[in-house]
N, C-alpha and C positions, 0 to 999 in steps of 0.2 A: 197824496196819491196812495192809493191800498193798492197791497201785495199783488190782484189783479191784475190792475194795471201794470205794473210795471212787468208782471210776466208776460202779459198780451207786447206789451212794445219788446222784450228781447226776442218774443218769438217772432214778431212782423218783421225785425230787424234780422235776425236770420234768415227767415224766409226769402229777405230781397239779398241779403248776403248771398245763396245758394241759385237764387236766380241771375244773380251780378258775375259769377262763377261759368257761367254760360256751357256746364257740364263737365267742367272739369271738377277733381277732386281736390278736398281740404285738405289742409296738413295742420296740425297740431290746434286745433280747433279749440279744443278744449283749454290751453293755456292760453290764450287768442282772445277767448270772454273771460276767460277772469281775469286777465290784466287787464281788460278791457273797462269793466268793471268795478274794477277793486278799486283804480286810482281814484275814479272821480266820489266814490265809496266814502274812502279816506278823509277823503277830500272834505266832502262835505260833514261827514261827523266830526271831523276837527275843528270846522269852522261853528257849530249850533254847540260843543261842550268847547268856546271859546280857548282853543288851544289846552285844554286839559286833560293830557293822553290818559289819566287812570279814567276820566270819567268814559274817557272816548272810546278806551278799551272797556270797558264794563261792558256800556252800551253796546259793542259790537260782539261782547260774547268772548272775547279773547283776551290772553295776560298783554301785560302792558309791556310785556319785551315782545312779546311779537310784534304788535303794533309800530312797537317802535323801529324794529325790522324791516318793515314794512312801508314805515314811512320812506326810512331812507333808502330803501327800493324803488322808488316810485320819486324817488327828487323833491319830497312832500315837507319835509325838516327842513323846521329855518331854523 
């Protein structure tokens, strides 16, 4: 899936998010998608660099203490 896609699907995804909303207003929106986000993120870069957090952190652009932060943020660390 390219970059495209996957921004055309958060924004469809918001879009029915704010219609589901039926006019009322958001709160904290922005922490919202990225935990939203981030876990399954994780998720799946852990699972393609075969549990190996320096690679997984590489790949993701971040130190490997964040990551690792991050996992166990998210209930991700076995």
């Amino acid at each position: 899936m390219s970059k495209k896609n996957i921004e055309e699907c958060v924004r469809e995804t918001l879009d029915q998010y704010f219609k589901d909303l039926h006019g009322a207003e958001p709160h904290s929106l922005h922490d919202m998608v990225i935990r939203t986000v981030e876990k399954p993120l994780l998720d799946v870069v852990m699972q393609q660099a075969d549990g190996n957090q320096s690679k997984a952190a590489e790949w993701l652009g971040i130190n490997r203490n964040t990551l690792r932060r991050k996992l166990v943020e998210h209930k991700l660390l076995k």
